[in-house]
Gaussian input, Z-matrix of N, CA and C with variables (Angstrom, degrees):
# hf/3-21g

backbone

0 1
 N
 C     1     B1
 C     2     B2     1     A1
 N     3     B3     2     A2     1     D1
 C     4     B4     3     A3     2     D2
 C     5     B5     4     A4     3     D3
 N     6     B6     5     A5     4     D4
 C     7     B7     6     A6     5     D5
 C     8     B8     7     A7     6     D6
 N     9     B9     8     A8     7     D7
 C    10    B10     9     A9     8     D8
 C    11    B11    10    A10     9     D9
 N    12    B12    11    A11    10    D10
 C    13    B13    12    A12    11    D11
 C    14    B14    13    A13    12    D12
 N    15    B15    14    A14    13    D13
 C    16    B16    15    A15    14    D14
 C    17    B17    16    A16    15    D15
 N    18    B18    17    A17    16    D16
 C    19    B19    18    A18    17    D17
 C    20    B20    19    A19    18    D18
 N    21    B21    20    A20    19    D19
 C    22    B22    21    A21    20    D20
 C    23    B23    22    A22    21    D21
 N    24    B24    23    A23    22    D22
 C    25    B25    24    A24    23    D23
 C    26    B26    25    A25    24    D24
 N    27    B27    26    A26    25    D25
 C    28    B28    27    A27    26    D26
 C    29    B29    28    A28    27    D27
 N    30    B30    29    A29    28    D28
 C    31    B31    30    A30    29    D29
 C    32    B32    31    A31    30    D30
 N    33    B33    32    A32    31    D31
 C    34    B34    33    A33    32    D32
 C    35    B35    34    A34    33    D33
 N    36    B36    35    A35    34    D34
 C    37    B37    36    A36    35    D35
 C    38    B38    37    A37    36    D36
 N    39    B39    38    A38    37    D37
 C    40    B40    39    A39    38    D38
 C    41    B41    40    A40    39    D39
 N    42    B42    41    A41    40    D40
 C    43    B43    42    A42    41    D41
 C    44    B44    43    A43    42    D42
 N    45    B45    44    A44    43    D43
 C    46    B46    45    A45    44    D44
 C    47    B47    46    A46    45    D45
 N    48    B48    47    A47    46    D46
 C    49    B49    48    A48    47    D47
 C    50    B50    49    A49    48    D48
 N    51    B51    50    A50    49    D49
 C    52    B52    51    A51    50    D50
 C    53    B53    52    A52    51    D51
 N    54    B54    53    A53    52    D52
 C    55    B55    54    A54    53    D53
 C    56    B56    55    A55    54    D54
 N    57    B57    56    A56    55    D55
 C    58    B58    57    A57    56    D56
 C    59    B59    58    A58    57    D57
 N    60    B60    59    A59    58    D58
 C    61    B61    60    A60    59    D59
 C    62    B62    61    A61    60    D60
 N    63    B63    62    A62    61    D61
 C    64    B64    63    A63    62    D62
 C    65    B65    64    A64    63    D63
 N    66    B66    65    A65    64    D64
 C    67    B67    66    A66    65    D65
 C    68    B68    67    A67    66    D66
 N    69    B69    68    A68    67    D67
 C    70    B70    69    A69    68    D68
 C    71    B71    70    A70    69    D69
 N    72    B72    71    A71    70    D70
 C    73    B73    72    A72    71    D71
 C    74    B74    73    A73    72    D72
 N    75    B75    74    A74    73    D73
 C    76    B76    75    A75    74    D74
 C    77    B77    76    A76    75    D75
 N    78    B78    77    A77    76    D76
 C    79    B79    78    A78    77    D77
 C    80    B80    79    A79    78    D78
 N    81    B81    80    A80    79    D79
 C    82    B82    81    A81    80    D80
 C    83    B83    82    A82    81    D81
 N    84    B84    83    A83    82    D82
 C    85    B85    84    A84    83    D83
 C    86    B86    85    A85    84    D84
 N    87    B87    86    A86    85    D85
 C    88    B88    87    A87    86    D86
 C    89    B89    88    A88    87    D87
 N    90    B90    89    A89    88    D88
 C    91    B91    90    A90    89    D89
 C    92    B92    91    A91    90    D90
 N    93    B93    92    A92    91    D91
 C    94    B94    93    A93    92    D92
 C    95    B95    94    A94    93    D93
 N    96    B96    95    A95    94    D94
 C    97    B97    96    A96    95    D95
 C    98    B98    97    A97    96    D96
 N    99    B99    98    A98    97    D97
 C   100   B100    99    A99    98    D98
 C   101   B101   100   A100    99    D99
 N   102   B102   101   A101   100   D100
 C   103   B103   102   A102   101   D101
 C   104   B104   103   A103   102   D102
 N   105   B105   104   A104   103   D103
 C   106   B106   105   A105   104   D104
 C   107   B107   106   A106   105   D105
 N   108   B108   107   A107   106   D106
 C   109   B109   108   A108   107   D107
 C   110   B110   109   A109   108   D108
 N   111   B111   110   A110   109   D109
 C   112   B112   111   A111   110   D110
 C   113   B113   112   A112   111   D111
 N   114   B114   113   A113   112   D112
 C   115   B115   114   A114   113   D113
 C   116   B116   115   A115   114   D114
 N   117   B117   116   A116   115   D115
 C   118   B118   117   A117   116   D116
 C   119   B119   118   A118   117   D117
 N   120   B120   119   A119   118   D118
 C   121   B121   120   A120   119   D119
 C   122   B122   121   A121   120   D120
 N   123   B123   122   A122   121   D121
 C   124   B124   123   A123   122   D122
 C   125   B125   124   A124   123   D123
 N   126   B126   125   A125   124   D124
 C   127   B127   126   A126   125   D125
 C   128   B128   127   A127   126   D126
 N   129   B129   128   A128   127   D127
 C   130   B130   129   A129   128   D128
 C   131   B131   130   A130   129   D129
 N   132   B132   131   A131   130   D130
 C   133   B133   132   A132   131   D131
 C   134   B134   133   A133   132   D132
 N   135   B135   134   A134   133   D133
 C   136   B136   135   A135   134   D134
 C   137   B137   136   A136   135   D135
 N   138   B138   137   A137   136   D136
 C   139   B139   138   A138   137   D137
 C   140   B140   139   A139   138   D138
 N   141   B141   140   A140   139   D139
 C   142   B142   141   A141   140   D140
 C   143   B143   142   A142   141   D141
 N   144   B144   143   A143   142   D142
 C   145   B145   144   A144   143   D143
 C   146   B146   145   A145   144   D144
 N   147   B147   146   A146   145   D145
 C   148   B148   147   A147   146   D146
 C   149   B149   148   A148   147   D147
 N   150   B150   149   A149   148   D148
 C   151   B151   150   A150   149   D149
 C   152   B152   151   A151   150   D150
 N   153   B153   152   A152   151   D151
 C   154   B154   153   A153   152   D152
 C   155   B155   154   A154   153   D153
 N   156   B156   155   A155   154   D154
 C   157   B157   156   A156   155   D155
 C   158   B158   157   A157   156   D156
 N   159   B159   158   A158   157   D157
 C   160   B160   159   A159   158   D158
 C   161   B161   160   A160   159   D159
 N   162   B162   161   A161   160   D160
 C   163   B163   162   A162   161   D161
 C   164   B164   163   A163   162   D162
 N   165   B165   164   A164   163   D163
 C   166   B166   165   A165   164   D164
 C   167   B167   166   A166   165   D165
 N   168   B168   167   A167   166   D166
 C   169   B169   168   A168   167   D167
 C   170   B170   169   A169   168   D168
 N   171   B171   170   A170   169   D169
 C   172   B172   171   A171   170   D170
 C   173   B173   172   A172   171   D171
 N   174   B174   173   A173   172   D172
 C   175   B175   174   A174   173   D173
 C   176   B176   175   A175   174   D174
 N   177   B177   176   A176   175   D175
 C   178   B178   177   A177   176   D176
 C   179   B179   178   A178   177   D177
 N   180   B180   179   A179   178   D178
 C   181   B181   180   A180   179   D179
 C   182   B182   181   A181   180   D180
 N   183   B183   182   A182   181   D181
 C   184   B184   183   A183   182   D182
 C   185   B185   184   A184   183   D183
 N   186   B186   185   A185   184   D184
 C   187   B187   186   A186   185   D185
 C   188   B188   187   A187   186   D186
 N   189   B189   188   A188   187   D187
 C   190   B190   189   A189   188   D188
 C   191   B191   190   A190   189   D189
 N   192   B192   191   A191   190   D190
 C   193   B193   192   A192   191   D191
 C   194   B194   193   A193   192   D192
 N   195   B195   194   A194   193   D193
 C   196   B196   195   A195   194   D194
 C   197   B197   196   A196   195   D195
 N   198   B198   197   A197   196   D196
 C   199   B199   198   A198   197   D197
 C   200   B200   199   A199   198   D198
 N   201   B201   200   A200   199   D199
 C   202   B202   201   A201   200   D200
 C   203   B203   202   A202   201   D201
 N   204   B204   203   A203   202   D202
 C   205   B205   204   A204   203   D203
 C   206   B206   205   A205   204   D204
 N   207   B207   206   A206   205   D205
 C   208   B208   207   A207   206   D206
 C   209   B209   208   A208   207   D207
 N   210   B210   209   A209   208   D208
 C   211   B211   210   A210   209   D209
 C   212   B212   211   A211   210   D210
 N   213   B213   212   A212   211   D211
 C   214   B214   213   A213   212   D212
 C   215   B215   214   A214   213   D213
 N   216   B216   215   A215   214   D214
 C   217   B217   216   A216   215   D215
 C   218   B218   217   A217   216   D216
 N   219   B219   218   A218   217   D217
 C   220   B220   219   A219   218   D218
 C   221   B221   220   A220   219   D219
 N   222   B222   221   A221   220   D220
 C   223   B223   222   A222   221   D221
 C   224   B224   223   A223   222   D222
 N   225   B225   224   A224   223   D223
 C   226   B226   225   A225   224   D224
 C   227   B227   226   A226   225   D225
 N   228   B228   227   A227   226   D226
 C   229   B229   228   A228   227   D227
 C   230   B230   229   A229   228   D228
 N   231   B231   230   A230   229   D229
 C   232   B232   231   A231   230   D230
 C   233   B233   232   A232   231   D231
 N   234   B234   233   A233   232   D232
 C   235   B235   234   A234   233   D233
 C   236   B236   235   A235   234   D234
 N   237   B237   236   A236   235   D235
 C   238   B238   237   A237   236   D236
 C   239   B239   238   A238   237   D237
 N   240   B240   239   A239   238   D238
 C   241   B241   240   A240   239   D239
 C   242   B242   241   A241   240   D240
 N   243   B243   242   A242   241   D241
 C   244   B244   243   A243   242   D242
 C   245   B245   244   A244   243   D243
 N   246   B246   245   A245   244   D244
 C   247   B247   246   A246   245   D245
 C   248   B248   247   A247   246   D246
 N   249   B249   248   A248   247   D247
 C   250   B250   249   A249   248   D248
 C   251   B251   250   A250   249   D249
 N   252   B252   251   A251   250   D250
 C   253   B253   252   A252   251   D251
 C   254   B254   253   A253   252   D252
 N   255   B255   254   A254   253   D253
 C   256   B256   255   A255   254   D254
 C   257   B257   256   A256   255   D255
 N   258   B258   257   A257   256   D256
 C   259   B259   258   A258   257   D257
 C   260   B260   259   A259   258   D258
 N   261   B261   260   A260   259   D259
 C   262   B262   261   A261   260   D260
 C   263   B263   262   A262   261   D261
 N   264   B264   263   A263   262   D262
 C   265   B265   264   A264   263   D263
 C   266   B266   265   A265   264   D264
 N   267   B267   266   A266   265   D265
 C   268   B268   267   A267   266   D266
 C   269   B269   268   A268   267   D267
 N   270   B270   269   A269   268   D268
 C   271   B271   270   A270   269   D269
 C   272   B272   271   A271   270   D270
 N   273   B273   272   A272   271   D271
 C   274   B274   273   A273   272   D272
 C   275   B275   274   A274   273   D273
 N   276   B276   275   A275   274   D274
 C   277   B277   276   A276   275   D275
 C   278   B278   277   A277   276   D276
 N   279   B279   278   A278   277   D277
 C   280   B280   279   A279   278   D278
 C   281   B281   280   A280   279   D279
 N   282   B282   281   A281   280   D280
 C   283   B283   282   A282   281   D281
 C   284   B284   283   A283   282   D282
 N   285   B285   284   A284   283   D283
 C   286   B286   285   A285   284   D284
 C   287   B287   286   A286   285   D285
 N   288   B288   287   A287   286   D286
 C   289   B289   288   A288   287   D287
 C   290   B290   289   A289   288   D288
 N   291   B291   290   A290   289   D289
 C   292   B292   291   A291   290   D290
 C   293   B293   292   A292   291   D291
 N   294   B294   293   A293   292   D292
 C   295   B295   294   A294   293   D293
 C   296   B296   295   A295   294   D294
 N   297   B297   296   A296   295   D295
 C   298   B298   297   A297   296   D296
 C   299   B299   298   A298   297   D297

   B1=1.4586
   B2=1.5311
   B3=1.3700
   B4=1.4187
   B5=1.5418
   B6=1.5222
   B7=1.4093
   B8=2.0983
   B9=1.6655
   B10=2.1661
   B11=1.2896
   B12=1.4590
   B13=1.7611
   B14=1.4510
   B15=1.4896
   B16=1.3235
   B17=1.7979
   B18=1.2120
   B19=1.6123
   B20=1.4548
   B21=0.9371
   B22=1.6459
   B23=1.5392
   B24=0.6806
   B25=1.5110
   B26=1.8370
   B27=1.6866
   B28=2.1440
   B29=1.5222
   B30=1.6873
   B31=1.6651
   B32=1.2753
   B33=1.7401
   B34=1.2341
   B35=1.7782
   B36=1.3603
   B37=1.4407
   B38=1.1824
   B39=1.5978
   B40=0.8865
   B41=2.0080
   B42=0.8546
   B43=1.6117
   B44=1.7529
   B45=0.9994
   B46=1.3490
   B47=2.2967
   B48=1.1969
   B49=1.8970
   B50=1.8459
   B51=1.2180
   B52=1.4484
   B53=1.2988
   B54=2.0785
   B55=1.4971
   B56=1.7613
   B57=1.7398
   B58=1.2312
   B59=1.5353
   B60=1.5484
   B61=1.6972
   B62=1.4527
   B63=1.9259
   B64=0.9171
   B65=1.5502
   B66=1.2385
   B67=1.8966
   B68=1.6474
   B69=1.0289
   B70=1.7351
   B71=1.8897
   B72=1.1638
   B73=1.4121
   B74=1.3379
   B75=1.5728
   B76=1.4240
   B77=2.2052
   B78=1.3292
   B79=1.7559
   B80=1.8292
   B81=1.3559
   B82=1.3370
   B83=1.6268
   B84=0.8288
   B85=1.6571
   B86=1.1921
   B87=1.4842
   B88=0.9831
   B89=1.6986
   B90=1.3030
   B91=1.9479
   B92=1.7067
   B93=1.8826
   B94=1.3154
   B95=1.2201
   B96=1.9374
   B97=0.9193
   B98=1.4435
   B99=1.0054
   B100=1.5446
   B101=2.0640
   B102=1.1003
   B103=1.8930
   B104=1.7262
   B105=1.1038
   B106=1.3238
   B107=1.2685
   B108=1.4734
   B109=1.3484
   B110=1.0664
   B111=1.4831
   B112=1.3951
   B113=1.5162
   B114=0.9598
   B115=1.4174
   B116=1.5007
   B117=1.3221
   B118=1.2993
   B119=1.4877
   B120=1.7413
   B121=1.6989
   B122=1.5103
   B123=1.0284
   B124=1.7875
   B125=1.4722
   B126=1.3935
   B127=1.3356
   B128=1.5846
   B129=1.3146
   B130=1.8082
   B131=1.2207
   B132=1.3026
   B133=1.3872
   B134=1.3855
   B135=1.1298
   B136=1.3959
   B137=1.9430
   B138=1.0027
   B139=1.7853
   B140=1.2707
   B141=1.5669
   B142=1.5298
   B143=1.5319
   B144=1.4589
   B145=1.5234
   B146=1.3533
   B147=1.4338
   B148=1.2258
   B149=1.2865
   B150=1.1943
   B151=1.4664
   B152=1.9227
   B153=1.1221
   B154=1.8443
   B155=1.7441
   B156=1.3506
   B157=2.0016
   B158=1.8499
   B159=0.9413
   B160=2.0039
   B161=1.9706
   B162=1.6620
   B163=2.0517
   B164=1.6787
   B165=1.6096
   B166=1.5861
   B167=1.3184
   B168=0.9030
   B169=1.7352
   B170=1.1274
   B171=1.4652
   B172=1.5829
   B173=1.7754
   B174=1.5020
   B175=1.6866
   B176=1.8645
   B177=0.7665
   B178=1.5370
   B179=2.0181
   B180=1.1493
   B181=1.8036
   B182=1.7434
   B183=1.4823
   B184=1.8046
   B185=1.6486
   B186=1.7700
   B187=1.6048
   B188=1.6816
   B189=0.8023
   B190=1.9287
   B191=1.8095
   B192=1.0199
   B193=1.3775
   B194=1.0993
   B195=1.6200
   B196=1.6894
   B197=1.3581
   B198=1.5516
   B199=1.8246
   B200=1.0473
   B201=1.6909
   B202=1.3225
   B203=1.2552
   B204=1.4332
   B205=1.3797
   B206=1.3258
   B207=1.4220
   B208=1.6011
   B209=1.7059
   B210=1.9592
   B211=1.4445
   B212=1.3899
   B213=2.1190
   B214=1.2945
   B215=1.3924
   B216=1.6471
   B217=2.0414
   B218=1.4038
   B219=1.7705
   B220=1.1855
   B221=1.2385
   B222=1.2965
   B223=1.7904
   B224=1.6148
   B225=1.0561
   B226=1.8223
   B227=1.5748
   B228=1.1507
   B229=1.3297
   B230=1.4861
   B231=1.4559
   B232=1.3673
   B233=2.0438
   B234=1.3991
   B235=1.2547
   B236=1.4843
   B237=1.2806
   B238=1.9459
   B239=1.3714
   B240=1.7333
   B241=1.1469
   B242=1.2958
   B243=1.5246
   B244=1.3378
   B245=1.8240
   B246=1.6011
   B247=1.8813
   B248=1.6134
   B249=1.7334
   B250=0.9495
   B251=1.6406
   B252=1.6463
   B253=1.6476
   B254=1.8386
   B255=0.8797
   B256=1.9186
   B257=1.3835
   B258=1.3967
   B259=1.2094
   B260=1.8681
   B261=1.3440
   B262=1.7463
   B263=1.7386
   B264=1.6386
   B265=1.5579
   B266=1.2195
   B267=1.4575
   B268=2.0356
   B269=1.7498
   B270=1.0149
   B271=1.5774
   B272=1.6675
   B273=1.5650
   B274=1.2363
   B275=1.1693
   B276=1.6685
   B277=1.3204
   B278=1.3620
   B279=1.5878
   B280=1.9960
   B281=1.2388
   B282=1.0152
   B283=1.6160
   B284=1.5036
   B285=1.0939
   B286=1.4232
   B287=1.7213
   B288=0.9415
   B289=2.1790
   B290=1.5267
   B291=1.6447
   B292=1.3753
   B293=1.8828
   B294=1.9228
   B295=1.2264
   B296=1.5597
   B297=1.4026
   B298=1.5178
   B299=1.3933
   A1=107.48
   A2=119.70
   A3=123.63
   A4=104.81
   A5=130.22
   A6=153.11
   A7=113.82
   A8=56.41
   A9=62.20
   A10=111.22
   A11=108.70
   A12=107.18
   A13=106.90
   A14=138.87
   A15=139.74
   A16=97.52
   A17=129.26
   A18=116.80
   A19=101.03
   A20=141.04
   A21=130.44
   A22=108.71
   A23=120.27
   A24=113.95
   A25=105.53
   A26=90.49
   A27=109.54
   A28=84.11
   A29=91.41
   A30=108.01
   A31=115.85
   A32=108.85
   A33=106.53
   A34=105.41
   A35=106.67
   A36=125.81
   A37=129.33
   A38=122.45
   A39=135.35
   A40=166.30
   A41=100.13
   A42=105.29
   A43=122.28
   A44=119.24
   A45=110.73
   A46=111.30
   A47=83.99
   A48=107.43
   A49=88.94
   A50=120.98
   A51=135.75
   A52=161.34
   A53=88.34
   A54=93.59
   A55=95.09
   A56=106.06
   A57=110.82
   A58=122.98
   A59=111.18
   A60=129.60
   A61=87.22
   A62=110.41
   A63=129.86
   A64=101.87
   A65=113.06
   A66=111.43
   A67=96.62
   A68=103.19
   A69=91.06
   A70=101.82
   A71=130.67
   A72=138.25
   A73=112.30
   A74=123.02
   A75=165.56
   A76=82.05
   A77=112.84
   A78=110.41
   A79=106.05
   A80=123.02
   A81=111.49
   A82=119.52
   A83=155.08
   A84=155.30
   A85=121.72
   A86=137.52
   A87=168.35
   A88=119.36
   A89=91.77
   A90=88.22
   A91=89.49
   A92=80.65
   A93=95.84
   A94=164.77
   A95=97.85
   A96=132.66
   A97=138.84
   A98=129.60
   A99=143.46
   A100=100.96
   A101=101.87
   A102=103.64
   A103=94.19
   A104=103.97
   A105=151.47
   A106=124.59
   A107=141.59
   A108=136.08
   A109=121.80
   A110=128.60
   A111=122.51
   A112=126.51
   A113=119.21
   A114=118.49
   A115=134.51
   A116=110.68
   A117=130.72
   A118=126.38
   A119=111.40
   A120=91.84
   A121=123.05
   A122=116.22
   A123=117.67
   A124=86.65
   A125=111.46
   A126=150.83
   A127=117.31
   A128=105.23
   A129=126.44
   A130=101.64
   A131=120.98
   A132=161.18
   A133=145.84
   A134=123.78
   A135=113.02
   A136=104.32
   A137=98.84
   A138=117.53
   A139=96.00
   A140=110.77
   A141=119.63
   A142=97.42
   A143=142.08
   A144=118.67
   A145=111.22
   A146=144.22
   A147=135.76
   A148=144.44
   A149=132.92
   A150=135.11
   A151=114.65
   A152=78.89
   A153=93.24
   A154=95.37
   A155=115.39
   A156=104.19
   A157=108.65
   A158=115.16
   A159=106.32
   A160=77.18
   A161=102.90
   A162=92.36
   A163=112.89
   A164=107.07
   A165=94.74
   A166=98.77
   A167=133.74
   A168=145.27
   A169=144.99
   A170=109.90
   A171=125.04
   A172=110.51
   A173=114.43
   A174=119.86
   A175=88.72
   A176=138.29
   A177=128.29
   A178=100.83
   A179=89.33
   A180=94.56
   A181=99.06
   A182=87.06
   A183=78.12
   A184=139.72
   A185=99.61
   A186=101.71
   A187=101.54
   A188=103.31
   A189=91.87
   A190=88.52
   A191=120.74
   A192=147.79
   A193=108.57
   A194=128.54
   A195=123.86
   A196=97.82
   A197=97.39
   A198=123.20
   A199=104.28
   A200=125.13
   A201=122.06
   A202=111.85
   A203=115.49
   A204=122.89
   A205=121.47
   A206=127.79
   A207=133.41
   A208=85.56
   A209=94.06
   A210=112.75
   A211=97.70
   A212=83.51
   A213=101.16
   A214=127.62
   A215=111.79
   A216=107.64
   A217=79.87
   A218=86.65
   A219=108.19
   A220=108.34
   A221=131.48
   A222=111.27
   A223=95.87
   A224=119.21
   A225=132.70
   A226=105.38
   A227=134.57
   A228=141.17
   A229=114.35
   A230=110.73
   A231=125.92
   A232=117.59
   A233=112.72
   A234=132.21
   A235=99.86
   A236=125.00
   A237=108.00
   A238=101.55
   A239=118.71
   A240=130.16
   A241=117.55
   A242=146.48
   A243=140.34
   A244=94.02
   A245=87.29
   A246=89.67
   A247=100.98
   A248=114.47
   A249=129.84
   A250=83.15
   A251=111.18
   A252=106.87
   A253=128.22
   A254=83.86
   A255=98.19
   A256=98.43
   A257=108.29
   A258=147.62
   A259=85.42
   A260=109.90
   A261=128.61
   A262=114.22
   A263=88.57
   A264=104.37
   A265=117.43
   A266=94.17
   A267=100.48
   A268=113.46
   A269=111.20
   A270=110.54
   A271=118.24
   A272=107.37
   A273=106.08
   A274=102.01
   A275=142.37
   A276=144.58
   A277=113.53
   A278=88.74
   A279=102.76
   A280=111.48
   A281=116.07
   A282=129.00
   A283=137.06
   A284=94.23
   A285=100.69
   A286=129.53
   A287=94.70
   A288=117.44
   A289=87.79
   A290=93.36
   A291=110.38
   A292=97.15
   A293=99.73
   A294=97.29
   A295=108.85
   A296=91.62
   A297=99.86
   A298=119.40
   D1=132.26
   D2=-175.03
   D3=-71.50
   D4=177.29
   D5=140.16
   D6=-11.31
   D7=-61.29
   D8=-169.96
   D9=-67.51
   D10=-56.01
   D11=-178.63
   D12=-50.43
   D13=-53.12
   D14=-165.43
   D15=-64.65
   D16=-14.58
   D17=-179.34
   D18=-77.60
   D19=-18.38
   D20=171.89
   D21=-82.13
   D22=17.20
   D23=168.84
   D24=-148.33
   D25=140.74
   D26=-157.30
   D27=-78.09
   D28=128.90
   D29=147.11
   D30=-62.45
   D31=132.73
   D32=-176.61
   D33=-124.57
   D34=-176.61
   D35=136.15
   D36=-133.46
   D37=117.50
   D38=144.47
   D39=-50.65
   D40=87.24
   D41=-172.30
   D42=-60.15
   D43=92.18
   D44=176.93
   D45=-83.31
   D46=148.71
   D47=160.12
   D48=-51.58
   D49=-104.72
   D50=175.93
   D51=-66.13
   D52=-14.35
   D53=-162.56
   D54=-129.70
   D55=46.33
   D56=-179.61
   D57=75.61
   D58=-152.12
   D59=174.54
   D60=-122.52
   D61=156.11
   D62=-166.72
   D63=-166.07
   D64=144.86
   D65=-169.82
   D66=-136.72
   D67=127.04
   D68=170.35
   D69=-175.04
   D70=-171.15
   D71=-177.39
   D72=-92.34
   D73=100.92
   D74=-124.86
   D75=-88.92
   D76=58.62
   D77=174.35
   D78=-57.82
   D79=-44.68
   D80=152.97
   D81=171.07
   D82=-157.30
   D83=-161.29
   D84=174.18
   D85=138.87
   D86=169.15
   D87=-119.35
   D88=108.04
   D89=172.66
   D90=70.58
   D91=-140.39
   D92=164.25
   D93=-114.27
   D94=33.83
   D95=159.29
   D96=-84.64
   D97=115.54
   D98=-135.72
   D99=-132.78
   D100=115.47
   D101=174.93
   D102=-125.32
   D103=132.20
   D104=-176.41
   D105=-97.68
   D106=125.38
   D107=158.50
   D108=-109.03
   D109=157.28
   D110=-168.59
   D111=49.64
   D112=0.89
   D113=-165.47
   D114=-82.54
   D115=159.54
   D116=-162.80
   D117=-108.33
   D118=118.51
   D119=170.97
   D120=-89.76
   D121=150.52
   D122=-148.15
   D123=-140.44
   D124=94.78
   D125=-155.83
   D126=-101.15
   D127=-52.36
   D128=168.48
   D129=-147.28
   D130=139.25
   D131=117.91
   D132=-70.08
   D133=136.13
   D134=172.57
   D135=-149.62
   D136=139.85
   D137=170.48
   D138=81.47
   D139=78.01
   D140=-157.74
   D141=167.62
   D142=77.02
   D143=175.01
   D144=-74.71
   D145=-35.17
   D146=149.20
   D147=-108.74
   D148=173.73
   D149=-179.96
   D150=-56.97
   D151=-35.67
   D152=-175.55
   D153=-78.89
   D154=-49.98
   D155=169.43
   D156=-60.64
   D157=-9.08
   D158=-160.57
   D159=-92.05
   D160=-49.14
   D161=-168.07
   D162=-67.71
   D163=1.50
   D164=-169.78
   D165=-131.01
   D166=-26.99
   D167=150.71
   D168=-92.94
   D169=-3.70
   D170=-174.69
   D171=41.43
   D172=-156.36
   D173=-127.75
   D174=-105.97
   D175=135.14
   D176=175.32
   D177=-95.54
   D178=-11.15
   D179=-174.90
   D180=-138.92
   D181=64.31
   D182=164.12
   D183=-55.42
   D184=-32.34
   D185=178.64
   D186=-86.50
   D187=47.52
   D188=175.71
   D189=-160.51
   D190=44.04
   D191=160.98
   D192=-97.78
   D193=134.85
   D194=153.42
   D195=-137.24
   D196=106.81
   D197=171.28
   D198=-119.99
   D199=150.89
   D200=-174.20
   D201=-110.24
   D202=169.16
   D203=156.28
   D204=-2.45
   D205=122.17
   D206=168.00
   D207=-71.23
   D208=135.10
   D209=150.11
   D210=-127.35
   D211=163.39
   D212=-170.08
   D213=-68.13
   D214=-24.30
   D215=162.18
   D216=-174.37
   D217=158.62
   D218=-169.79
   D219=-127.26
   D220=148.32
   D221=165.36
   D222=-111.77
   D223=143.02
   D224=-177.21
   D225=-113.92
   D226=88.79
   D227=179.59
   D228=-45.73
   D229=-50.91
   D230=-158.41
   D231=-112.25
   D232=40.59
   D233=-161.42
   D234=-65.52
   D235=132.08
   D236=170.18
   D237=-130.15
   D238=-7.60
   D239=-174.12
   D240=-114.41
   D241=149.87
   D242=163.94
   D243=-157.05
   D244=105.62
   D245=165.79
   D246=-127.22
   D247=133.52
   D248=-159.40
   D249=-92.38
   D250=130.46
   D251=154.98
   D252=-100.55
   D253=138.26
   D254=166.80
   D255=-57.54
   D256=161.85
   D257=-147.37
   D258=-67.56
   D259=-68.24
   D260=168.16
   D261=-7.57
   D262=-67.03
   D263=178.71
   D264=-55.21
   D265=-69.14
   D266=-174.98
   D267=-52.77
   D268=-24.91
   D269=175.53
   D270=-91.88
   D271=6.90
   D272=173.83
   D273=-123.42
   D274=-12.06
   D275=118.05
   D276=-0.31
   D277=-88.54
   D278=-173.41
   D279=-41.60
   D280=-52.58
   D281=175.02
   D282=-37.65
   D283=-24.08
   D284=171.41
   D285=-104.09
   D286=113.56
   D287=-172.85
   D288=-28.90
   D289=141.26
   D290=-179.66
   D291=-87.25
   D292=148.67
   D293=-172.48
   D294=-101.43
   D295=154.65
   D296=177.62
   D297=-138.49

C-alpha cells in the first residue's frame, strides 16, 4: 500500500493480552480484534515511561529502542489497548532502526 492510501487510516498503538505492543495504521477492529498496517513490534523502549507518553511525545532515546521489522498487516486477536498517536509519536516510531 503506497503513502497516500495508508494516510486515511490513524496511526496507532496497540496493547495486546499476549502478543505484546504493536504500532502501525489502525485498517480496522472489531471487539478484540485489531488489523494493522505496516506495523511494528515495539519490544524495548527507553525515554518513554508509557505507551500513552511514546503516542504524544515520542522516544527521548531512540537508539536504545528494539522494534522490529515493519510487516505488511497484522491481525491482533487479543487487543485491550488502542492509543491513537499525533503526528510527534508516529514519526518517532518510524524512526527508530529496525532491530536485529
Amino acid at each position: 500500500m503506497n503513502e497516500e492510501e495508508l494516510k486515511k487510516y490513524p496511526y496507532v498503538i496497540i496493547r495486546t493480552i499476549n502478543a505484546g505492543v504493536h504500532a502501525g495504521y489502525l485498517k480496522e477492529y472489531k471487539g478484540m480484534e485489531v488489523t494493522l498496517l505496516e506495523s511494528r513490534r515495539l519490544w524495548k523502549w527507553k525515554g518513554a515511561m508509557t505507551l500513552s507518553e511514546i503516542a504524544m511525545e515520542g522516544l527521548e532515546y531512540p537508539n536504545e529502542c528494539k522494534f522490529s521489522i515493519e510487516v505488511n498487516e497484522i491481525i491482533l486477536t487479543q487487543a485491550i489497548e488502542i492509543i491513537k498517536c499525533n503526528q510527534i509519536g508516529q514519526l518517532s516510531i518510524m524512526g527508530v532502526k529496525k532491530w536485529k
